[in-house]
C-alpha positions in Angstrom: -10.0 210.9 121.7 -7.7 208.1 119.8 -4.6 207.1 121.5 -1.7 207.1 119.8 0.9 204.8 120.9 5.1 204.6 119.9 6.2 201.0 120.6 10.4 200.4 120.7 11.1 197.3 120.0 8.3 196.4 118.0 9.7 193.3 116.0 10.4 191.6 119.0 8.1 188.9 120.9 7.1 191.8 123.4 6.9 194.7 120.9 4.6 192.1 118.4 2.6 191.3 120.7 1.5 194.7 122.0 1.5 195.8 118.9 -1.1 193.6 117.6 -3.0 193.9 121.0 -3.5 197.4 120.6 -4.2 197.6 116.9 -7.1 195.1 118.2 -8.2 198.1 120.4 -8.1 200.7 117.4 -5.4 202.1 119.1 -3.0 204.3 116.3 0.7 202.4 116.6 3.4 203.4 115.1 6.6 201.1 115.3 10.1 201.7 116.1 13.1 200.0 114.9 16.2 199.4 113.5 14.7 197.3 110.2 11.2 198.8 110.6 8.3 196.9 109.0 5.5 197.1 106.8 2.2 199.8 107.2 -1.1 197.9 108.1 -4.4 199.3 109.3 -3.6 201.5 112.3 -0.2 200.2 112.5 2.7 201.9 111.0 6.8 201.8 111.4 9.4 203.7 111.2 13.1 202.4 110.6 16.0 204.1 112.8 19.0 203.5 115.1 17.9 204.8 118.3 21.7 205.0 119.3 22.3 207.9 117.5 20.5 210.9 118.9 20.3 213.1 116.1 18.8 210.5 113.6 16.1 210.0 116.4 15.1 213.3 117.2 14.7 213.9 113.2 12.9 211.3 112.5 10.6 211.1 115.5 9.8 214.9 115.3 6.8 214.9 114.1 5.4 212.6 116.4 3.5 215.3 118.2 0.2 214.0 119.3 1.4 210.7 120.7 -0.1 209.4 124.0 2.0 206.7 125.3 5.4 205.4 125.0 6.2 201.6 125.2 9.5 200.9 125.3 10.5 197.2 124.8 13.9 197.3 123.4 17.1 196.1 123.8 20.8 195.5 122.3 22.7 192.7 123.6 26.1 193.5 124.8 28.7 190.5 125.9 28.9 191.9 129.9 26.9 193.6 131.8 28.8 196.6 132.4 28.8 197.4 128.2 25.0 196.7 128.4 24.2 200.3 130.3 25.8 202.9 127.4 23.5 201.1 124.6 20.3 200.2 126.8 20.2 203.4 128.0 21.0 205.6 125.4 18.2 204.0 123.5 15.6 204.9 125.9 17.4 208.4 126.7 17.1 209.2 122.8 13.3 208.2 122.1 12.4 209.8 125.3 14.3 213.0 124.5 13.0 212.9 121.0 9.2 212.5 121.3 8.7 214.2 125.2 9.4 217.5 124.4 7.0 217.9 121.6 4.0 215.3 122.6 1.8 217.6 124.8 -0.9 215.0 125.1 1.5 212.2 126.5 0.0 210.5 129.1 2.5 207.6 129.8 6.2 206.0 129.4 6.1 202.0 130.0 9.6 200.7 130.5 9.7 197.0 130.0 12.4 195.6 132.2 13.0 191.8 134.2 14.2 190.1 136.8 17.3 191.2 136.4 16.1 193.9 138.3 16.1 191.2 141.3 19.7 190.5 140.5 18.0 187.1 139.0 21.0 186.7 136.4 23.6 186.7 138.7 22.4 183.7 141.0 20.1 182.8 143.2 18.0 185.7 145.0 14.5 186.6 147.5 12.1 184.6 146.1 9.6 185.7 145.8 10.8 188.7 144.6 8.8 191.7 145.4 8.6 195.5 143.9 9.7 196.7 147.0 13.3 194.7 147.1 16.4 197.0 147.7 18.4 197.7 144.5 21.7 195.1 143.6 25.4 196.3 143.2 25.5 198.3 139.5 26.0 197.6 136.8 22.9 197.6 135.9 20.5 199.1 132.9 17.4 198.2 133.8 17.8 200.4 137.1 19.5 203.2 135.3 16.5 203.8 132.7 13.9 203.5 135.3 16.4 206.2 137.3 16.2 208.5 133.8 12.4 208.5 133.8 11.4 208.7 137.3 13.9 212.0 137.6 12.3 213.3 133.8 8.7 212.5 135.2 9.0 215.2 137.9 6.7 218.1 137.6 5.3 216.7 134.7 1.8 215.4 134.3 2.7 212.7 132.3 3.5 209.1 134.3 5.8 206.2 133.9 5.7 202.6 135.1 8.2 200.1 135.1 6.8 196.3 134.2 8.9 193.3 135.3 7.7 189.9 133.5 9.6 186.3 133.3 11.3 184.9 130.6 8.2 186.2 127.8 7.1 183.3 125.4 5.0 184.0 122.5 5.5 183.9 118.7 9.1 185.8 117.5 11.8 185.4 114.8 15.0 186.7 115.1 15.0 187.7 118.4 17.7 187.0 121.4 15.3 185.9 123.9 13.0 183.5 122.3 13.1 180.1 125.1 9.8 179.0 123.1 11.6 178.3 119.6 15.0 177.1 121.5 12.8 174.5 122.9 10.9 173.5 119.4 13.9 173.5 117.2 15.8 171.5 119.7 13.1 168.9 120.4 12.6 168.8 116.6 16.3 168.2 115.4 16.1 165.7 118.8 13.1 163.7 117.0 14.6 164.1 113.4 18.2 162.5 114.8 15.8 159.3 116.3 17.2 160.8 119.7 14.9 161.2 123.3 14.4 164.6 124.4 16.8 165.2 127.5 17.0 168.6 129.5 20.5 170.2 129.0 20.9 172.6 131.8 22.3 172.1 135.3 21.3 169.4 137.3 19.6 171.5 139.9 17.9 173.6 137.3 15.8 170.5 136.4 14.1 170.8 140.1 13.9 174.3 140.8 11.2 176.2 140.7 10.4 178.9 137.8 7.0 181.0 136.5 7.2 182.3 132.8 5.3 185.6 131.4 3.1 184.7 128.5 3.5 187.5 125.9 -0.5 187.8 125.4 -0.9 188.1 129.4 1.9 190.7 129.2 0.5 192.9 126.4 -3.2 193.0 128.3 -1.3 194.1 131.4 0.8 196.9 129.9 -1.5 198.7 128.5 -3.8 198.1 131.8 -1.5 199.8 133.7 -0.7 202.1 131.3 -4.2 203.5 131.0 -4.7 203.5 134.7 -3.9 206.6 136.8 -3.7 204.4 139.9 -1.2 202.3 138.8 1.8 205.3 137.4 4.8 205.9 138.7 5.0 202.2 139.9 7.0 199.0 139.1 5.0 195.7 138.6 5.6 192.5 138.8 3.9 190.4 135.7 3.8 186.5 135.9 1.6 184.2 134.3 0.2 183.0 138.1 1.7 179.4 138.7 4.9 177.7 138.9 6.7 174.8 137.4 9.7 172.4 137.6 11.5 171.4 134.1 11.1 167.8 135.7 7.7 168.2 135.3 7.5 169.9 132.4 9.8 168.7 130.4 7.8 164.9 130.0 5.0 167.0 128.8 6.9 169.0 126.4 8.5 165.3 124.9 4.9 163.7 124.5 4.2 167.0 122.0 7.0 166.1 120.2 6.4 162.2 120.3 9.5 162.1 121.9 10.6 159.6 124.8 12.6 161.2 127.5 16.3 160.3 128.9 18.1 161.7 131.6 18.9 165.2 131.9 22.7 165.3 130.2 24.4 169.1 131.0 25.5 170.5 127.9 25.8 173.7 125.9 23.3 174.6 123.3 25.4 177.1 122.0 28.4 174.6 121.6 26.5 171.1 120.4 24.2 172.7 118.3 26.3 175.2 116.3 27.3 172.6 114.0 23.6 171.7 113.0 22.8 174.4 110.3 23.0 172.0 107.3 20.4 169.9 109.8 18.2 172.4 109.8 18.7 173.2 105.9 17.6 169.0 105.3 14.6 169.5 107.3 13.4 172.4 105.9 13.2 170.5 102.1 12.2 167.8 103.7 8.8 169.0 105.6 8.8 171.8 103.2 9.0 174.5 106.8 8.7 178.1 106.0 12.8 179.2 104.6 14.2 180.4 108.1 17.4 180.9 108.7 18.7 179.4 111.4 20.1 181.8 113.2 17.0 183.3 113.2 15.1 180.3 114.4 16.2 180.1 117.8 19.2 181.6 120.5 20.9 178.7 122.1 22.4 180.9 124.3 19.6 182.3 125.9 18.9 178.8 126.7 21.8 178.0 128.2 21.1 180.6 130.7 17.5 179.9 131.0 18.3 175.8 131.8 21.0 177.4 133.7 19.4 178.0 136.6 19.6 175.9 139.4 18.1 178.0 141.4 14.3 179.3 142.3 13.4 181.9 139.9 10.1 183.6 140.4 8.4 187.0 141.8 5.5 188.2 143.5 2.6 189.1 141.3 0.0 189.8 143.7 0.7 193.6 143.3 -0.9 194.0 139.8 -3.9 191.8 140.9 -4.3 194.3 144.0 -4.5 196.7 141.6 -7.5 194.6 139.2 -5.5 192.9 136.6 -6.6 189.1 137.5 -5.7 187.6 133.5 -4.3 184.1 134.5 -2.6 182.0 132.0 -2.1 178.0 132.4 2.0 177.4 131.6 1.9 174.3 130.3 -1.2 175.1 127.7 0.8 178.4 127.2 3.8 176.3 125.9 1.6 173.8 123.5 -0.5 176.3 122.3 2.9 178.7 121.3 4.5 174.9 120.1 1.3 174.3 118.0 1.7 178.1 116.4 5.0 176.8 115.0 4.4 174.4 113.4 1.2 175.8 112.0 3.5 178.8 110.4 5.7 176.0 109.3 8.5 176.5 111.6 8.7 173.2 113.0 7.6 170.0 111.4 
């Protein structure tokens, strides 16, 4: 029997990259979201505002033999506390919409973080583990797992709750892309005749940090999605080795033929805000693909990433207990996404 899968959030580096995963499995994926996107193959999308409930319900009605939900969206909000009505809504509305009238579901993945951990507010347990106590509200992330886990009940459909790192993969136009805030920067770094220096906190250069690559991630959601063994559970999903920007960071310059200075703490968000008509020059000069640029990269995302001066990493030993053992190398995880780039003409 085909499998039929909704993805929310399917523009995003997440939502892509299951999306094309599971279109390699001749799964039938249909997209969600607000622009929508272009029919291919097994792979269709549908454009709607998942914040308004009606508009959902009508245009996901007929979504009747779908057989998993993956949810992987998200609407930024400038505090946490106005982050839960949106973030939850969303999930409350697709849920709501598709549930009631899909009697061969078999599974709701909620993407979610480390924010779970409490990771965004400072330092925390590391490593964090699945089975870590809940931090003072608010937050969404716990909320929506709360809506699905109470749902779930008496029904024989499951849920799981997947908690990667910062995810890096291959995304435009999307608030939590640390790949492309790193290429653009180290780009307009070697266009200006500048070396590469790290921005963030001084103790961020040292600590210790794991990242989620977004092809690991994919492979493991729909692992745990199609395994009975694994529902109703939260998992931890890292790419299996750590890293310190000071060791890193020398690596990421010699891509880039750059030389390396001393880390200098500065916002992204403030020193390069001026640095569109930069971008513009390079563009007609290597002739890059016509991005915008405030849909090349998020400095602010970066900021908080490099803003860490603190460890930042979880316990994936779970989800290899269970017989997901996919490892990915970091560091050939960043050239290999730094190499896509500039092969799409992104970067020069």
């Amino acid at each position: 029997m085909t499998k039929k899968a909704v993805i929310v959030g399917a523009n995003g580096i997440i939502g892509s990259n299951l999306t094309a995963h599971l279109a390699a499995l001749d799964w039938e994926v249909v997209g969600l979201s607000r622009s929508g996107g272009n029919t291919s193959g097994n792979v269709s999308h549908i454009a709607v505002d998942l914040l308004d409930a009606t508009e959902a319900k009508a245009k996901l009605a007929h979504l009747t033999d779908v057989t998993h939900i993956f949810y992987a969206a998200y609407q930024d909000r400038p505090s946490w506390a106005e982050l839960v009505p949106p973030n939850l809504a969303m999930l409350v509305n697709v849920v709501n919409a598709i549930e009631p009238v899909a009697p061969r579901l078999e599974h709701i993945s909620l993407m979610q973080g480390y924010k779970v951990y409490g990771a965004h507010l400072g330092p925390f347990k590391t490593p964090a583990r699945e089975s870590d106590a809940n931090h003072m509200p608010p937050e969404f992330n716990i909320d929506q797992q709360d809506f699905l886990e109470a749902l779930q009940k008496g029904k024989r459909w499951t849920w799981s709750a997947l908690r990667p790192s910062v995810v890096i993969g291959f995304a435009l136009g999307n608030p939590m892309n640390l790949a492309s805030v790193i290429a653009v920067y180290a780009s307009m770094s070697k266009e200006l005749g500048i070396p590469l220096r790290f921005p963030g906190k001084p103790g961020a250069y040292d600590s210790l940090l794991e990242m989620t690559d977004a092809g690991l991630l994919a492979r493991a959601t729909v692992f745990i999605a199609t395994n009975p063994r694994c529902g109703n559970q939260a998992f931890n999903i890292n790419n299996g080795d750590l890293f310190r920007w000071s060791e890193m960071w020398p690596k990421i310059a010699r891509f880039f033929d750059l030389e390396v200075a001393p880390p200098l703490p500065m916002s992204l968000n403030v020193i390069m805000a001026d640095k569109e008509d930069l971008w513009k020059q390079m563009i007609e000069k290597h002739d890059l693909a016509k991005t915008p640029y405030n849909d090349v990269s998020s400095w602010s995302f970066g900021d908080a990433v490099f803003g860490w001066d603190y460890d930042f990493f979880a316990d994936g030993t779970k989800l290899r207990r269970a017989g997901f053992h996919d490892y990915v190398d970091t560091e050939e995880m960043f050239m290999r996404v730094f190499s896509d780039l500039r092969e799409r003409g992104i970067i020069p």
